[in-house]
N, C-alpha and C positions, 0 to 999 in steps of 0.2 A: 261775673264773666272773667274778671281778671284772678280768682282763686282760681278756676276750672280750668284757665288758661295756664297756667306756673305748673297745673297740675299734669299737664296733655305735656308742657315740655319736657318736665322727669321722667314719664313715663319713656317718650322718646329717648332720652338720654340713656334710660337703663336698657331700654332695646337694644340699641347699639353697643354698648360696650357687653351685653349677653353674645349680641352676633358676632362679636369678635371674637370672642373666646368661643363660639360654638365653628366659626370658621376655620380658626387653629386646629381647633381638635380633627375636623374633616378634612384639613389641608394634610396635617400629619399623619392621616393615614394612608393619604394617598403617596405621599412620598415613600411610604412605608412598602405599599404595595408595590410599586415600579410604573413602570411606561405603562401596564393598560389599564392602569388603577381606575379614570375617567372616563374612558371607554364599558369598559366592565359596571360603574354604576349607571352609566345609560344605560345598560338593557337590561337594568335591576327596573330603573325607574320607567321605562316602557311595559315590562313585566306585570310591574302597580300598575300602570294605569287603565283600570276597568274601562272606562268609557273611550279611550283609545283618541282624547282630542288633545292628548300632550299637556295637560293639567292635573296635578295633584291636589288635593284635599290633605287635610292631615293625618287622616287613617289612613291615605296611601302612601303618603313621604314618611312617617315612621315606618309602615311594613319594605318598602323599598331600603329603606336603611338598617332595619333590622335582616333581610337578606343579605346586606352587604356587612351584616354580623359588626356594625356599629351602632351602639343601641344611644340614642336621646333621650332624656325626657321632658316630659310635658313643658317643662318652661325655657329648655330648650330648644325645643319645637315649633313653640310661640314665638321665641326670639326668633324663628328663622322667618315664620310666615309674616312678621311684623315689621321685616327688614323688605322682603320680596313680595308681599300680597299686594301692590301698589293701587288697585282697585279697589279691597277691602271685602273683597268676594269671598272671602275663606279656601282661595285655593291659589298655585304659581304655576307657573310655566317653567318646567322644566327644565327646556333648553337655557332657557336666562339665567335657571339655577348654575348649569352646568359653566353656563359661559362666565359666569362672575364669580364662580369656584377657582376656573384654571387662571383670571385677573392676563391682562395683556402680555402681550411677546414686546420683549423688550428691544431695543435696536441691533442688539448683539446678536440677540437668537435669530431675529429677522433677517438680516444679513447672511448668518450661515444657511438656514432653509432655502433661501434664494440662490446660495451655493449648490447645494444639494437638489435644487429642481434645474437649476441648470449644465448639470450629471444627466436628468434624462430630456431634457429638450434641446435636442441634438439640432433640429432644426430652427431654432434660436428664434423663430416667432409666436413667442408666450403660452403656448398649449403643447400639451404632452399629448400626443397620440400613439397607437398601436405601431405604425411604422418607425418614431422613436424610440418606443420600449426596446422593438427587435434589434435595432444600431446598438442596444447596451447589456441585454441579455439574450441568453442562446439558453430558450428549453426542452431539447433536445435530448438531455439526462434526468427531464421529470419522472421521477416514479414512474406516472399516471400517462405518459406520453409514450414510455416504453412497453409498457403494460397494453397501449391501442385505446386506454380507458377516457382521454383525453386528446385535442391537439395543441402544439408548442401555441398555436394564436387563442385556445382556450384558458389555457395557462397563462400566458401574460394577461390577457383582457382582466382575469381576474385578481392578477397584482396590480394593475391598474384601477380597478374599482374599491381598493382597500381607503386608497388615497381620495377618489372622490369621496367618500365617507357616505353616511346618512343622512348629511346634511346638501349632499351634491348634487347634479342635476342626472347622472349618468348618460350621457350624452358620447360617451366613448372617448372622452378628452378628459383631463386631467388640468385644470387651471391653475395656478401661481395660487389665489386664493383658497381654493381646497384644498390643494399641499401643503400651503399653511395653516389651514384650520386641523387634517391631522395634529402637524407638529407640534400646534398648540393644546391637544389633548398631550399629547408626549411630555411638552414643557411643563405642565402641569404638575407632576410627578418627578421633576429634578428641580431641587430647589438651586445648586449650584450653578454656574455662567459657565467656569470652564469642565465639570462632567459633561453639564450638555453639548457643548462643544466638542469633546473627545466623542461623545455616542454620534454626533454628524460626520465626525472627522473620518470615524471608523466604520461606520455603514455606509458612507456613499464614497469613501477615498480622498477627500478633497482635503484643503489645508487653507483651513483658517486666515484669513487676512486681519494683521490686528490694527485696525482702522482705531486711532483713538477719539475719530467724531461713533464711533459706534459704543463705547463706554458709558456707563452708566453715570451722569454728572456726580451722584451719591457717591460711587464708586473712586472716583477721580477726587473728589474733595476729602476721603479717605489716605489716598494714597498724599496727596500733600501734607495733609495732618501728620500722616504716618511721617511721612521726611522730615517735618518742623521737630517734632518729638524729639528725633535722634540725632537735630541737628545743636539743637536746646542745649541737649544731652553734654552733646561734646564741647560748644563753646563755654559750657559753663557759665554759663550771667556774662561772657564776652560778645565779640560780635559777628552774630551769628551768618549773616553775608560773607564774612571775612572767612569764618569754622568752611562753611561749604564748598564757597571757591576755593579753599585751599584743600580738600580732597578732591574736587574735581581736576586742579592744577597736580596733582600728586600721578593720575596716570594722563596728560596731557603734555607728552613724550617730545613734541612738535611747539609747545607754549605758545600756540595760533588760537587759541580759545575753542576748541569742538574736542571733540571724543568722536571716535567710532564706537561700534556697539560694544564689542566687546570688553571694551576700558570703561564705558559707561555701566555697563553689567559689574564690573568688580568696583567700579564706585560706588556703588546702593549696595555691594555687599559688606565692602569696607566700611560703609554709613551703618551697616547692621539693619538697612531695610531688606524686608523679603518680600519677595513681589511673584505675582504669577508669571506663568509662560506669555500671558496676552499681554498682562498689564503692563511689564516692564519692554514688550514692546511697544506697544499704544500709546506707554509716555515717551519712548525715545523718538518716536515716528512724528507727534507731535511736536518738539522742539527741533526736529531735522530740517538744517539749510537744506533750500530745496533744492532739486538735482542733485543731491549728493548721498552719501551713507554718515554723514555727519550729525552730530550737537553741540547749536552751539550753547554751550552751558550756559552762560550769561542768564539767558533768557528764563532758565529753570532757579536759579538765582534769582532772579527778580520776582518771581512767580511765588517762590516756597517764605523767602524775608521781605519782600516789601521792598528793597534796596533797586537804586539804579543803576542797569548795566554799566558795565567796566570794559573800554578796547582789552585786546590781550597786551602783551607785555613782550617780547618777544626778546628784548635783553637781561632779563630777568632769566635765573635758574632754577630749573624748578626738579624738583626730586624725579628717579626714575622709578618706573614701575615694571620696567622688562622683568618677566617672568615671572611676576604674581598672579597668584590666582590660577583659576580654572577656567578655561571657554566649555561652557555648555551647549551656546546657539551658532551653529552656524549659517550662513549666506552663502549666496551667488557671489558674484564677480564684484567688484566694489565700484566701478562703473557707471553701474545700473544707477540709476533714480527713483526707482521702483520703493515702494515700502516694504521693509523688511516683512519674512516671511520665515517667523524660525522654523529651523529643523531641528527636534529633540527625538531622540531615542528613548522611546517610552517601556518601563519597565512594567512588568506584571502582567496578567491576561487582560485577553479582549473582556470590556466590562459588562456584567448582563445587560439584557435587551438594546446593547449596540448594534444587530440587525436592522433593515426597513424594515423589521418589524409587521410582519404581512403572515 
C-alpha cells in the first residue's frame, strides 16, 4: 500500500508541473490573440460540445482546441483532464475550464471596472438599465437606425446584452458582477496592470485612481527591492539610511521633512529607479501626510533600510534642487487632500481593442 501510495503521489506531482507548462502554452496564446482570444474559444468549445450539457470528453477538448488551431497532444491532454476532471469521469466542465484559464481579477483591475461600470450607472443604484445606457449614448447615427433597419432602444439593448454575457441572466439589466465577469474574459488576454489600465482608461474616458491599497503586495515588495538595490548601489557598504535621506534632503527645498510629488518624482529618478505612471504614484500616495499633497519621507526611510525615523532638521542646509529635472505629472490645486491623480499626455495611437469592445 505504501509503494502504490509514493507511487499515486509522482504521478500527481508530474500532472501538475505538465499542467503548468500546458497552461503557459494556452495562456500565451491567448495574449497573443487579444481581448476576444477567451471569448472566441467559448464558442470553439460550445461548438465541440456534441451533447450540448457543457461537458467535454477528450475527443472534444482536443477537436475544440485544434479549431482554435492550438494543437496538444495526448499527454498534454491528460495533464489537463487530470488537473480539471475532479470526479474522474473522463470529461470537464468547460466553464471551470475557461474560468481557471483567465485565474482572478486582481484589486487593481477590479477597481478600474468598477470605474468603468460606473461610466454607465448614471443612476448610482448597482444596475445598468436601458434608461442609463440612453444618459450615455445617443444612437441616432446607427447605420441600422438610419437605414429604419433598427431602433436607437434596439441598439443599445443590444450593447447592453454584450455585457451580460452567456453567463447572465438577461433580464434587461446589467449587474456590477456581469460587467465584471466580461472584463475578466478581457483581463485574461493582457498580461500587463498598466496596458489594461490604458484599454479602461481609453474606452470608458475615466482616470485611474492610484490607490496604493490597490497594488499588488508582489508588486510593492518589487518596488522596495527595486529601491534597496540602488540605494546599496550608492552608499557603497556605507550607510544606507544616511545615502537615501540625503537624496531625499537634496530636493527638500523647505528642510521640513516632505516632498511634494514632483521633487519626489525626480528623487527615484535621481535614485535611477523607474517606476510606472501608477506605481510611483501608489507609493507616494501611501507615504502622503494626510490632508495634504506631501511625503513625509522619513517613513519611506524607515520602510526601504530598516532605520528609525529622524525629526527634520530645519537648521541644517541642505543642497537646492530649483530647476532640475523634468515634471512629467501634473495636479490640481495643492490644497486638495485628494489622492493624486496623474495627468500624462500619452504618446502614440489608441491601443487595439481599447473599445467597449461590443
Amino acid at each position: 500500500v505504501h509503494g502504490t501510495s509514493r507511487k499515486a503521489v509522482k504521478r500527481s506531482i508530474m500532472s501538475v508541473a505538465t499542467w503548468d507548462e500546458v497552461y503557459k502554452k494556452i495562456k500565451a496564446e491567448l495574449v497573443k490573440r487579444g481581448s476576444n482570444a477567451l471569448p472566441a474559444l467559448a464558442r470553439l468549445f460550445r461548438i465541440a460540445d456534441d451533447t450540448g450539457d457543457r461537458q467535454l470528453d477528450k475527443r472534444e477538448f482536443k477537436e475544440a482546441m485544434e479549431l482554435y488551431q492550438l494543437s496538444l497532444d495526448g499527454a498534454e491532454i491528460n495533464a489537463v483532464f487530470d488537473k480539471l476532471d475532479s470526479d474522474g469521469n473522463g470529461t470537464l466542465n468547460f466553464d471551470e475550464f475557461l474560468i481557471g484559464l483567465r485565474g482572478p481579477l486582481s484589486k487593481r483591475r477590479k477597481a478600474l471596472i468598477l470605474q468603468a461600470y460606473n461610466v454607465l450607472d448614471k443612476s448610482g443604484d448597482g444596475e445598468v438599465t436601458l434608461e442609463d445606457i440612453k444618459m450615455v449614448y445617443n444612437a441616432k447615427q446607427h447605420p441600422k437606425v438610419i437605414s429604419g433597419e433598427k431602433t436607437e432602444d434596439e441598439i443599445l439593448t443590444e450593447f447592453m446584452e454584450v455585457f451580460e454575457g452567456p453567463g447572465g441572466n438577461h433580464d434587461g439589466k446589467v449587474s456590477i458582477e456581469e460587467f465584471e465577469d466580461y472584463y475578466a474574459n478581457v483581463s485574461a488576454s493582457v498580461d500587463d496592470d498598466n496596458y489594461f489600465a490604458l484599454v479602461i482608461e481609453q474606452a470608458w474616458k475615466v482616470k485611474e485612481v492610484p490607490n496604493w491599497e490597490n497594488m499588488d503586495p508582489e508588486a510593492f515588495k518589487k518596488i522596495i527591492r527595486n529601491i534597496q538595490d540602488k540605494v546599496q548601489a550608492k552608499s557603497q557598504g556605507g550607510n544606507e539610511a544616511r545615502a537615501l535621506r540625503s537624496n531625499f534632503k537634496f530636493f527638500d527645498t523647505k528642510n521640513d521633512g516632505t516632498l511634494k510629488f514632483d521633487d519626489f518624482q525626480k528623487s527615484m529618478e535621481r535614485l535611477g529607479v523607474t517606476l510606472s505612471e501608477f506605481d510611483i504614484a501608489a507609493l507616494f500616495n501611501k507615504y502622503a501626510k494626510e490632508g495634504t499633497k506631501a511625503i513625509k519621507y522619513e517613513d519611506l526611510v524607515a520602510e526601504v533600510t530598516g532605520a528609525e525615523t529622524q525629526a527634520a532638521t530645519p537648521d541644517r542646509k541642505t543642497p537646492s534642487a530649483a530647476g532640475g529635472g523634468k515634471t512629467t505629472i501634473s495636479f490640481g490645486s495643492e490644497d486638495s487632500g485628494e489622492q493624486f491623480r496623474p495627468s500624462i499626455s500619452r504618446g502614440g495611437s489608441r491601443p487595439k481593442d481599447s473599445g467597449p469592445l461590443w
